[in-house]
Structure formats: structure tokens, C-alpha cells
C-alpha positions as CSV (number, residue, x, y, z in Angstrom):
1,X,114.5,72.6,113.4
2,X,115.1,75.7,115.3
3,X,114.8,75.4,119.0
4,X,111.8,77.9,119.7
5,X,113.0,79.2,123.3
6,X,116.7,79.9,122.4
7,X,115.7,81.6,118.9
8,X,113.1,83.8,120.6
9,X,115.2,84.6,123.6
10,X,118.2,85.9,121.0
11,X,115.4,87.7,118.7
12,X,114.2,89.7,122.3
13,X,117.9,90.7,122.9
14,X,118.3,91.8,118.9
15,X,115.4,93.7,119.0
16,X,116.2,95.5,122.0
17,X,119.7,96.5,120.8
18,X,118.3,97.0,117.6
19,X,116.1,99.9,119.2
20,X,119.0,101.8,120.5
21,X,120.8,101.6,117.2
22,X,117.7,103.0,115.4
23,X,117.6,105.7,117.9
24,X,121.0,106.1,117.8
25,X,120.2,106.2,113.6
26,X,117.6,108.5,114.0
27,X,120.2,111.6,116.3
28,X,122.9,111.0,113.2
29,X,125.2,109.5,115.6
30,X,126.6,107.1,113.3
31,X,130.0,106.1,114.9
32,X,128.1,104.8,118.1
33,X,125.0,103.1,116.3
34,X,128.4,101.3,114.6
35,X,129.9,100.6,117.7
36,X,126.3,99.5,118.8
37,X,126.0,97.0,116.1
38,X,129.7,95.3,116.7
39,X,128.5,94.9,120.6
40,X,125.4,93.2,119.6
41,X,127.1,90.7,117.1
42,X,129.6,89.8,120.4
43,X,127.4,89.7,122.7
44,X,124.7,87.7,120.7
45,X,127.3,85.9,118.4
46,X,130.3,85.7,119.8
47,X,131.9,87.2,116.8
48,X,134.1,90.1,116.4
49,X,134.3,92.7,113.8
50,X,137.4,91.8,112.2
51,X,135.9,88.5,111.7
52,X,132.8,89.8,110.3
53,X,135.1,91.7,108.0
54,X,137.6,89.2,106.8
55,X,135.5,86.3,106.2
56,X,133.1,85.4,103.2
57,X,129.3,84.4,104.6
58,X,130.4,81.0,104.0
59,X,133.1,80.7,106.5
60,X,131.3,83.4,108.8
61,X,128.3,80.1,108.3
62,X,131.0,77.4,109.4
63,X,132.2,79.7,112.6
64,X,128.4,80.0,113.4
65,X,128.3,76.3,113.5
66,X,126.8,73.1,112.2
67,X,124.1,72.5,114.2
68,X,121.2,73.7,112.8
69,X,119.1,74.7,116.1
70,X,122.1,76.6,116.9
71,X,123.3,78.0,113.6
72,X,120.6,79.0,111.8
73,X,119.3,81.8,114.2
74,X,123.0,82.6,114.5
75,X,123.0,83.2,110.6
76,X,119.7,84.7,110.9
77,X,120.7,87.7,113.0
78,X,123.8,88.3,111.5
79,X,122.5,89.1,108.0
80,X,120.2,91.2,110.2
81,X,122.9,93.2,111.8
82,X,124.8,93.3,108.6
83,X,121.2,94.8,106.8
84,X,121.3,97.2,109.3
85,X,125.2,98.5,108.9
86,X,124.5,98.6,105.6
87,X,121.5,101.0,105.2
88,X,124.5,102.9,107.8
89,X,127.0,103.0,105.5
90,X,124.6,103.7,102.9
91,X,123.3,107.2,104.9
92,X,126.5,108.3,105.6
93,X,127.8,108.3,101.7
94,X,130.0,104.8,102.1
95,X,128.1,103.2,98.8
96,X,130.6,100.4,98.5
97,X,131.0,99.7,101.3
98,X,126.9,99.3,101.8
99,X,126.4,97.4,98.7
100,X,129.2,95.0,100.2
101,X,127.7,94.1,103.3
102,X,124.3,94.0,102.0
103,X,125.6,90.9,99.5
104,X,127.1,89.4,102.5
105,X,123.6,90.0,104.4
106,X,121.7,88.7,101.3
107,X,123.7,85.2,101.4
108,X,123.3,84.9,104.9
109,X,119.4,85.7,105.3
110,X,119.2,83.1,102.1
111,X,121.1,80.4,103.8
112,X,119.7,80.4,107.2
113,X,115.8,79.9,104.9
114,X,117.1,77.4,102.7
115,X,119.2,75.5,105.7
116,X,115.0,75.9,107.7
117,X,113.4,75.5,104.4
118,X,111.0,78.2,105.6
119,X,111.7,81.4,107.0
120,X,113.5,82.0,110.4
121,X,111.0,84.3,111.7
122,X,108.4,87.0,110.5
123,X,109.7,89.3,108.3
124,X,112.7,87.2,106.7
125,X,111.1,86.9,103.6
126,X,110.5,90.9,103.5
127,X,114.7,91.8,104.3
128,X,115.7,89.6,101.7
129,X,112.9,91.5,99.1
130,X,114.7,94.3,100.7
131,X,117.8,93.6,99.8
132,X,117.5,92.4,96.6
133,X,115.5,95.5,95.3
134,X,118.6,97.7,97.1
135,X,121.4,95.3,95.4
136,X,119.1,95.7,91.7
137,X,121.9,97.6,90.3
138,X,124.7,95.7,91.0
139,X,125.9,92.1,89.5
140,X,125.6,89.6,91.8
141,X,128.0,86.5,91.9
142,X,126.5,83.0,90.2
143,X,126.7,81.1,92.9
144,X,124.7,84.2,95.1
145,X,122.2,84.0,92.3
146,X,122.0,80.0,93.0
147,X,120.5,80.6,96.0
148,X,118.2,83.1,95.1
149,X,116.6,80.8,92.0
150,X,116.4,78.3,95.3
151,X,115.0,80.4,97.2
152,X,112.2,81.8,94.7
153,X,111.9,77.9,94.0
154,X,111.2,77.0,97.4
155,X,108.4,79.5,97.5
156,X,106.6,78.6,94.8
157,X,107.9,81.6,92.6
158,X,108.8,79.2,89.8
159,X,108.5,82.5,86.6
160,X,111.2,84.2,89.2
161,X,113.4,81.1,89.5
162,X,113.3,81.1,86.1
163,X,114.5,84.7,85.1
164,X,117.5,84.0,87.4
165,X,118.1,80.6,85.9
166,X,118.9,82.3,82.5
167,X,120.9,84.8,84.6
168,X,123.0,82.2,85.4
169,X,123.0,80.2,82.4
170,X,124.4,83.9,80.3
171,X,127.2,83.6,82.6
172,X,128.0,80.2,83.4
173,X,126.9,77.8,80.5
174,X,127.3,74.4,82.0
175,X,124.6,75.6,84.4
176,X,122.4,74.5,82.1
177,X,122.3,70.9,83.6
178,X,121.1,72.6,86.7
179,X,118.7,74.5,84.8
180,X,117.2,71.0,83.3
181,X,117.1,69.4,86.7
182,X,114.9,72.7,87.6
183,X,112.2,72.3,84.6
184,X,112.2,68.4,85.3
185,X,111.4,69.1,89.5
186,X,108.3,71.5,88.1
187,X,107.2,68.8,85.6
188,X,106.3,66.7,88.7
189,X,103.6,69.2,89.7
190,X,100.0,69.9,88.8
191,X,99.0,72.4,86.5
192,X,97.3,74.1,89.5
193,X,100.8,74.3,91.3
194,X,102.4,75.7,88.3
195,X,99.7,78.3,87.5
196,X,100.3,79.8,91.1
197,X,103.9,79.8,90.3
198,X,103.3,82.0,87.0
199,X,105.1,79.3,84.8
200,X,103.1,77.0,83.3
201,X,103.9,73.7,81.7
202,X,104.2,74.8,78.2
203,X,106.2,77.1,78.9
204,X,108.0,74.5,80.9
205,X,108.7,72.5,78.2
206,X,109.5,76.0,75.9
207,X,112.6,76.0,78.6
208,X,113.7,72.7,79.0
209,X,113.9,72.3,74.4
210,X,116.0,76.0,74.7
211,X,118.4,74.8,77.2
212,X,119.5,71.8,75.1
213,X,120.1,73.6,71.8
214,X,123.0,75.6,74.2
């Protein structure tokens, strides 16, 4: 579990820095709400840019660390920051670039719930809506999409988890195991459970019969 005093004593400083860079946002002086956002991840993280550049969320998760009262608001606030450079690059015509660092912040904000099981803080659930309605046009790597069913699992979303289940099974076959293992988790809950999740049991069973004729 996340230790309460050290995640809300980061989450003070981020919102505070996070302030200037909106203002800074807000007066079109990109360059500096840039430079802003590089301070913040040092002097929060202990990461610099060219590290935030160079590495894939997975290895910027192992630099953040292993222990989870440390790491996960670590990996919390950096897919923050990284939302926030984004929606920069984004206003100032750098597309690409935007839709790069918003997959980056995606997998981050994803595994800091799913290494919680429940979200960081208020409004997690909301930036990772966020970014996944922003990232809508763009195809998003299998294993990224793995942690999106998981996510949409975990929250009781279980029609969602679905739709990205046969996502991933049009791209990567032999994730139909997976898929199987998915349908048989659901099985073992009550018709009420289901019904909340928008999938139920019959069509459970619809899933599970069309996954082994692949």
C-alpha cells in the first residue's frame, strides 16, 4: 500500500508546480512550461529528461523502483507530468510527438492502478479516460491493450474488457488462452455482478464457445 504522508506530501509539491506550468500554458510560453515540467520530474523524481526520453515506461517503472509505497506514486506522477507535456506538444502542432508521450503516460497511469489495484488518487481513473479518448485514433501496442482489458476488468467493466479482448485476439491469436482464462474468472460471479458489468453470462458463454473454434 501507498504510504499516505509521502504520497500526499509529493501530490502538494506536483500540484503546485503544476499551477505554474498551467499558467505558464495559459501566457503561450511553451519553452518554459517545458522546462517547468523537466524541473518537476528532478526535483520530485529524480529523473532527468533524457531518461524520460530514452526509456520505455517499463524500464522508466524499474528506475522508479520496486517498492511499491515508493514506486507507485513515483509512476503515478510521472504519467501525470508526461499527460501534461503531451496536451503541450499537442497545442503547439508536435502531433507525434503528443500521441507518443501520451502512450507512455497511458502505460504508466495503468501500472501504478493495477500495481495499487485501485486508483492512486482522485482523478486517476479520469486521466486515463482522458487519454484513451485522445489516443482513440491511433493503434495501440497488444501488450498496452493488456493492461487496459485489466484495467476495465478490475473495475467491473467486464463488456469493455471484452471489446479489447477481441482487439487483441485479431492481432495476436494465441491470446486466446488469456481470453478463456478471462470468461472463466467472470463465470465465478453472480449474475448481479455481471449485469453491473454489462456482460452477462450468456453471453459469457457466447465468448468462451467463439474463442475455441479459433
Amino acid at each position: 500500500m501507498i504510504e499516505q504522508d509521502y504520497f500526499m506530501r509529493m501530490v502538494s509539491m506536483l500540484a503546485a508546480m503544476l499551477s505554474r506550468i498551467v499558467l505558464l500554458k495559459n501566457q503561450k510560453d511553451f519553452p518554459r512550461a517545458i522546462l517547468e515540467l523537466q524541473t518537476t520530474a528532478r526535483t520530485l523524481l529524480g529523473i532527468d529528461a533524457v531518461l524520460i526520453n530514452t526509456c520505455s515506461s517499463e524500464q522508466l517503472g524499474v528506475l522508479l523502483g520496486t517498492d511499491p509505497s515508493l514506486a507507485v506514486p513515483k509512476v503515478y506522477i510521472l504519467g501525470l507530468l508526461l499527460k501534461e507535456e503531451a496536451d503541450i506538444r499537442s497545442m503547439t502542432g508536435e502531433e507525434q510527438e503528443s500521441a507518443s508521450l501520451r502512450t507512455k503516460a497511458l502505460e504508466l497511469l495503468l501500472d501504478a492502478w493495477l500495481r495499487e489495484g485501485k486508483p492512486a488518487a482522485p482523478g486517476h481513473d479520469e486521466a486515463v479516460e482522458s487519454l484513451l479518448a485522445l489516443l482513440a485514433a491511433y493503434a495501440l501496442p497488444s501488450p498496452l491493450l493488456e493492461k487496459v482489458m485489466a484495467w476495465h476488468e478490475a473495475e467491473g467493466r467486464f463488456d469493455k474488457a471484452e471489446n479489447i479482448l477481441f482487439d487483441i485476439v485479431a492481432a495476436v491469436p494465441e491470446f486466446a488462452e488469456e481470453g478463456l482464462r478471462f470468461y472463466r474468472r467472470l463465470l465465478g460471479k453472480s449474475d448481479r455482478d455481471l449485469a453491473a458489468g454489462n456482460l452477462p453470462r450468456e453471453e459469457i458463454l457466447e465468448g468462451i464457445a467463439g474463442l475455441k473454434t479459433r
